[in-house]
C-alpha positions in Angstrom: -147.7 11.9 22.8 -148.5 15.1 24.2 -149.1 15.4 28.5 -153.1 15.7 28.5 -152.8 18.8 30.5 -150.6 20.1 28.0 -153.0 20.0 25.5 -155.7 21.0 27.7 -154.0 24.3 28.5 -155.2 27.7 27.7 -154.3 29.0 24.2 -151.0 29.0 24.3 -148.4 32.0 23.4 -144.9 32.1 22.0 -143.4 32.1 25.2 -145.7 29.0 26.3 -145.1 27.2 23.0 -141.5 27.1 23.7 -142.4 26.3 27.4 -144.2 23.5 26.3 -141.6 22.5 23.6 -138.7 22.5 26.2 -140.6 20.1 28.9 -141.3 17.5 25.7 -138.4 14.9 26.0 -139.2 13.8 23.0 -138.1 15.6 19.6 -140.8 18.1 19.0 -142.2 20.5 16.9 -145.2 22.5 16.0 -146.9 23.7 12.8 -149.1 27.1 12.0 -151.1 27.8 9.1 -149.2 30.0 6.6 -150.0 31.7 3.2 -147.3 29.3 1.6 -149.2 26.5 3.9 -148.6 24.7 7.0 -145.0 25.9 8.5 -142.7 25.4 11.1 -143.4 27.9 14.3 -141.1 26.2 16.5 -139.0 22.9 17.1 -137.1 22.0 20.6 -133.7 21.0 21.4 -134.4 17.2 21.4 -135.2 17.7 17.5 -131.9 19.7 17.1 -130.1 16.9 18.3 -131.8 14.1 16.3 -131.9 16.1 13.4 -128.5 17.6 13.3 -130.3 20.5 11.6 -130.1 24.0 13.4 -133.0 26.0 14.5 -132.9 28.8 11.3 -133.4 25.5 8.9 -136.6 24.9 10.6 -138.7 27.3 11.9 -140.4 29.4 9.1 -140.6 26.7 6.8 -142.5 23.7 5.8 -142.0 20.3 6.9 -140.4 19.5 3.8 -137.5 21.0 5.6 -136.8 17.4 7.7 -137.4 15.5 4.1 -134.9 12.9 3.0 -133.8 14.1 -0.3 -133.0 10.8 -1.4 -135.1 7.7 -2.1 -139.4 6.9 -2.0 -140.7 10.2 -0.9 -144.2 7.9 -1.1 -144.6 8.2 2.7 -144.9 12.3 2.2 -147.7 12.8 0.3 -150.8 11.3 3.0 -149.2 13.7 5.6 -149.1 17.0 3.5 -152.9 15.8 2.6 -153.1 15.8 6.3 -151.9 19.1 6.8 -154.0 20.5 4.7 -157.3 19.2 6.2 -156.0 20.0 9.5 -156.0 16.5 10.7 -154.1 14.7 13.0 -152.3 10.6 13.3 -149.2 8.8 13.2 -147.1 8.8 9.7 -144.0 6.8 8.8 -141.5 8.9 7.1 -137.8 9.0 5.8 -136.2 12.1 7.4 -133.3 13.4 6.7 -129.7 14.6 9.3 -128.0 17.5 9.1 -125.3 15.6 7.5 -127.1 14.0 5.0 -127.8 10.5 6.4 -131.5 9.9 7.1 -133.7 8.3 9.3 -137.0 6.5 9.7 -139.2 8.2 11.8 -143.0 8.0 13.4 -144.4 11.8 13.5 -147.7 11.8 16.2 -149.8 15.0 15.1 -152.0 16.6 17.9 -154.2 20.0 17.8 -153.5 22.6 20.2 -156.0 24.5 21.3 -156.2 28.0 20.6 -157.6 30.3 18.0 -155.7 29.6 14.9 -155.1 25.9 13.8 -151.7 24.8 15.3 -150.4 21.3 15.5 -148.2 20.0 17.8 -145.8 17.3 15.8 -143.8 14.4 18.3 -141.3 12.2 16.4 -139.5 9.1 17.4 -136.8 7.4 15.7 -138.2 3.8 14.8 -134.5 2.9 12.2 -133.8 0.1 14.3 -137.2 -1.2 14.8 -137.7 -1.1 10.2 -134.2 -2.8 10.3 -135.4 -5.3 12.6 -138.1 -5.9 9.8 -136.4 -5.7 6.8 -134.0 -8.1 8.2 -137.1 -10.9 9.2 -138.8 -10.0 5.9 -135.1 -11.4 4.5 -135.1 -14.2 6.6 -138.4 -15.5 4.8 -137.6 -15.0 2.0 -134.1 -16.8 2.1 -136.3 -19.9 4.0 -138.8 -20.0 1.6 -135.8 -19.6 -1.4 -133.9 -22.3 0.3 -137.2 -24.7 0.1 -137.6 -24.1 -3.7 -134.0 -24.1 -4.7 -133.8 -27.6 -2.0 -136.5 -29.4 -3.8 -135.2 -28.2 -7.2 -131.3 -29.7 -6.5 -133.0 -32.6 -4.8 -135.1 -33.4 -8.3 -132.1 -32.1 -10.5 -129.6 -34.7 -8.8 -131.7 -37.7 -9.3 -131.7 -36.8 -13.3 -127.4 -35.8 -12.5 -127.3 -39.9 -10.6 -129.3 -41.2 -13.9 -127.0 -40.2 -16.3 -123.9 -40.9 -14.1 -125.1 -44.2 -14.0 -125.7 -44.9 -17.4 -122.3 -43.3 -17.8 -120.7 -46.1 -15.7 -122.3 -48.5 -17.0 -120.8 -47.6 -21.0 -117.3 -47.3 -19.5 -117.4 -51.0 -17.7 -118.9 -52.3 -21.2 -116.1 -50.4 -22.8 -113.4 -52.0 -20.8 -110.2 -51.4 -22.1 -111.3 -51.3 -26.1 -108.8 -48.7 -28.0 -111.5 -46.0 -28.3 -109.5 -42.9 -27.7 -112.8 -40.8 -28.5 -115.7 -42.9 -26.9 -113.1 -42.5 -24.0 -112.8 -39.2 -23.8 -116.3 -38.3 -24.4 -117.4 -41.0 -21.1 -114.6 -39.0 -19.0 -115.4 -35.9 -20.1 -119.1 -36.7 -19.4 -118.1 -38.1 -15.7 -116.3 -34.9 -15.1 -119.1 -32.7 -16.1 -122.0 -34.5 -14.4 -119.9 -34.5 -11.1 -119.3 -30.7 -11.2 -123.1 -30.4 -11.8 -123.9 -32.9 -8.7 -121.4 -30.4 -6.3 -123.3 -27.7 -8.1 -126.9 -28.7 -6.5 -125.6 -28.9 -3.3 -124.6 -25.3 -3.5 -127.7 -23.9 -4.5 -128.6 -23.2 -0.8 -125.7 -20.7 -0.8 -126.3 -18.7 -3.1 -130.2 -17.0 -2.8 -130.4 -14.2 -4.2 -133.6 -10.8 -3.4 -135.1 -8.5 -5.1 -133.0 -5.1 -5.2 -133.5 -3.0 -1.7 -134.5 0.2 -1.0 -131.1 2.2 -0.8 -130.8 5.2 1.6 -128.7 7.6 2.9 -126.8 6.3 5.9 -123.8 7.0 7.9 -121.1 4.5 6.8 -119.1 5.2 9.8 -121.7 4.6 12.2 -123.7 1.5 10.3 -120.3 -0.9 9.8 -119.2 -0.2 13.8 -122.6 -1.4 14.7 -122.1 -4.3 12.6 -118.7 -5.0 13.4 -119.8 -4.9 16.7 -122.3 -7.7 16.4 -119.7 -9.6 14.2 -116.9 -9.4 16.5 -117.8 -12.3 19.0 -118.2 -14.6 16.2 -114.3 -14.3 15.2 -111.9 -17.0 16.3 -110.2 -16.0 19.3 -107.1 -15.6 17.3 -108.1 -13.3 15.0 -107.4 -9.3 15.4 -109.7 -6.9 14.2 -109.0 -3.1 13.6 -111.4 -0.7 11.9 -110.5 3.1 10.6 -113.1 6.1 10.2 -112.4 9.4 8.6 -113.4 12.6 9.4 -116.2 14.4 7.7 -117.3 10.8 5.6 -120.3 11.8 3.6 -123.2 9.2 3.8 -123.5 6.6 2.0 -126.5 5.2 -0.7 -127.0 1.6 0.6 -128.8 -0.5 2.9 -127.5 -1.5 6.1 -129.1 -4.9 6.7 -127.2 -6.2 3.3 -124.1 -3.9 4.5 -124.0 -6.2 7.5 -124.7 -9.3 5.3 -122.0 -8.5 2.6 -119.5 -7.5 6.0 -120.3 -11.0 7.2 -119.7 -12.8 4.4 -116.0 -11.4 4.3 -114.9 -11.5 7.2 -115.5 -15.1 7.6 -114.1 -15.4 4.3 -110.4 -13.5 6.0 -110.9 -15.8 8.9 -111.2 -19.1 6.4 -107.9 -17.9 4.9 -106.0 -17.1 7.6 -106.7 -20.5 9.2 -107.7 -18.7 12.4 -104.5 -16.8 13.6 -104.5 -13.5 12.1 -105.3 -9.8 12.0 -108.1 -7.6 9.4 -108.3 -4.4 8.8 -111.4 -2.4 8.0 -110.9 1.0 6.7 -113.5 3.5 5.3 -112.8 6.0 2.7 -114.2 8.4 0.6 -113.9 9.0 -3.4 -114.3 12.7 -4.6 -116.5 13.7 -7.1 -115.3 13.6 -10.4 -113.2 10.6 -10.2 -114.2 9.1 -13.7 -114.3 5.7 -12.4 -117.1 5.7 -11.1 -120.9 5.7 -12.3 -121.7 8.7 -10.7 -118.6 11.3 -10.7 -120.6 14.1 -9.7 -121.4 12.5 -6.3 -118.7 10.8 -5.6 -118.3 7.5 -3.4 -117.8 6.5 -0.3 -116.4 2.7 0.2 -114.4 0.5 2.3 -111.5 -2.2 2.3 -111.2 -5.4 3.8 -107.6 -6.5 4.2 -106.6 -9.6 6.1 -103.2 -11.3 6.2 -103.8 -14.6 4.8 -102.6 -16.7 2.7 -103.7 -14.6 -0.4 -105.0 -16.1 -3.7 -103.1 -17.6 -6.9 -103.4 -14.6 -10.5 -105.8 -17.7 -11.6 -107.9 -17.6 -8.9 -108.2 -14.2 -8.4 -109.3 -13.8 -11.7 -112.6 -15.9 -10.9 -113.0 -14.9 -7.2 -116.3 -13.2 -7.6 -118.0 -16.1 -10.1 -120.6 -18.4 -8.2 -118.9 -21.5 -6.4 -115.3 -20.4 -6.9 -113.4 -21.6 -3.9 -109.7 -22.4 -2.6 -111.6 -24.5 -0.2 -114.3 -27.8 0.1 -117.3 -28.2 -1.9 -120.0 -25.9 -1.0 -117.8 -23.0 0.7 -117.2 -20.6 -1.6 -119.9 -18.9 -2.5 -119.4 -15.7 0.1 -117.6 -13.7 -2.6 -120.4 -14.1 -5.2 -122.8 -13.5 -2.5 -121.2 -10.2 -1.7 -120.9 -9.3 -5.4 -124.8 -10.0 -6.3 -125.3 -7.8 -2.7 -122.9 -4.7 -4.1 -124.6 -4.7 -7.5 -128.7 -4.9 -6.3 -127.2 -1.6 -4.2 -125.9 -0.2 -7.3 -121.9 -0.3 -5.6 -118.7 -2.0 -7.2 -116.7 -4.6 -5.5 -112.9 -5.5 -6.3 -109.8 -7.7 -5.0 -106.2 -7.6 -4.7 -104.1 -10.6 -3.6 -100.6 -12.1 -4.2 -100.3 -15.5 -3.2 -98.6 -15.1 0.4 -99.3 -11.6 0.9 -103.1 -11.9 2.2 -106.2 -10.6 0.3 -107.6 -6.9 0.0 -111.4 -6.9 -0.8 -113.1 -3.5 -1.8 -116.4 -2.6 -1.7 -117.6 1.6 -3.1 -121.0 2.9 -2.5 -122.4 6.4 -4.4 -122.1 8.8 -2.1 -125.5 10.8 -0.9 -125.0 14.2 -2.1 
């Protein structure tokens, strides 16, 4: 907040406004009654730089003017009742870069002193600290998912071990009777109740959540920050490269289940290239009116996941993204699905191309935030 003897200074003028603005470290502004209503009279340079907004966007309007264009614009509507009273607090908001990203931010409101109502308006960047949440909230809910799917496999496979049984039991009485149907039906039967035993012993990898709350957020910025936590995981081994365009418009997604879908893949590359390798992640952008997409006015922005495995067979390829498909044991192959169910809950696409030998190429396109 504010230096006490800041606020407790005489009524301040332009020239101590900016004064005051300049010795704030943290990104500042303050607000004036207006005809149109509360505006802004001034901003400082930490607010510039957080913002990536210049001054003449700013000053002279209302607060409106930091607004995330995109998403729940719930948050808004308690501080412009604020405004309008004159009172001050603490409000949660999505506000919005220069380039079209956003950012969740605390704004602290204090009254200056002075003839005329002015506030002075303090705003600190708390993204990391609502990842951190949305990320725990997860966490729970994947624990307490993972308890009702583990009691439902655990009740499902003692109904599977029943009938297995029972199945045994007709093909020992059967011995070796010509019965070319009653045959097929007890090995078809064996088959299928096996398939559904590996099934229940799956469910754990593959919980599924409610759809999140997309934003705009830098693409760029968001997968090196998780690439950098994902890195010490990788075998020593393995290579990893990443590519960034210029000038990448944000992205609509959410970054925790960016991370999550990231994750999933590159330990699915790893898997496939046995541990000695190299991947590639490369960002890109799609321009609008590129019919492919569901949005072609906004364009996209993706990016591609290459590694240099050992690449997957046209059959395969063909059910990469269904739950449980796997070139590997039981139980390891739900990643792809995972990534799929994460890419569709954020509205994105997610594609592969492989040749058997020539390593796999997975691709993952976001709307763009326009």
């Amino acid at each position: 907040m504010m230096p006490a003897d800041a606020v407790r200074s005489p009524t301040p003028d332009g020239g101590a406004e900016a004064g005051l603005l300049a010795l704030l470290p943290l990104p500042a502004l303050i607000l004036e009654e207006a005809e149109a209503g509360p505006t802004i009279a001034g901003v400082n340079a930490a607010l510039l730089a957080l913002t990536g907004l210049d001054e003449a966007a700013l000053v002279g309007h209302g607060i409106e003017a930091l607004a995330c264009r995109h998403g729940d614009h719930a948050g808004w509507l308690p501080l412009r009742e604020a405004l309008v009273r004159g009172e001050t607090g603490c409000f949660e908001l999505l506000f919005a870069r220069g380039t079209g990203a956003s950012f969740w931010g605390e704004i602290h409101l204090a009254a200056l002193p002075g003839p005329t109502p002015r506030l002075l308006g303090q705003i600190v960047d708390v993204t990391r600290r609502r990842d951190a949440e949305d990320a725990l909230a997860l966490s729970r809910q994947r624990e307490a998912l993972g308890l009702l799917t583990n009691s439902v496999a655990h009740e499902f496979n003692n109904f599977l071990q029943i009938l297995i049984g029972y199945i045994d039991g007709l093909k020992r009485r059967l011995g070796d009777r010509p019965e070319p149907f009653i045959q097929r039906a007890i090995t078809r039967s064996t088959e299928a109740s096996e398939r559904a035993a590996v099934l229940t012993r799956q469910l754990l990898a593959h919980s599924r959540r409610i759809a999140p709350d997309v934003r705009p957020v830098d693409l760029g910025a968001a997968v090196q920050a998780g690439l950098d936590r994902l890195r010490p995981t990788l075998p020593p081994g393995i290579a990893l490269d990443l590519s960034i365009p210029e000038d990448l418009p944000p992205a609509l997604c959410h970054p925790i289940q960016l991370e999550l879908a990231l994750g999933h893949l590159l330990a699915n590359a790893c898997e496939a290239m046995a541990g000695q390798g190299r991947i590639r992640v490369a960002l890109f952008a799609v321009e609008p009116g590129d019919r492919s997409l569901q949005r072609p006015e906004a364009g996209a922005v993706g990016l591609t996941v290459s590694d240099t495995g050992h690449g997957l067979s046209p059959e395969m390829l063909s059910r990469a993204l269904a739950p449980f498909a796997t070139t590997r044991e039981s139980g390891r192959g739900a990643g792809l699905a995972i990534v799929h169910g994460l890419m569709k809950r954020q509205n994105g696409t997610i594609s592969i191309e492989s040749r058997p030998g020539e390593g796999a190429s997975v691709r993952l396109v976001f709307p763009a935030a326009r």
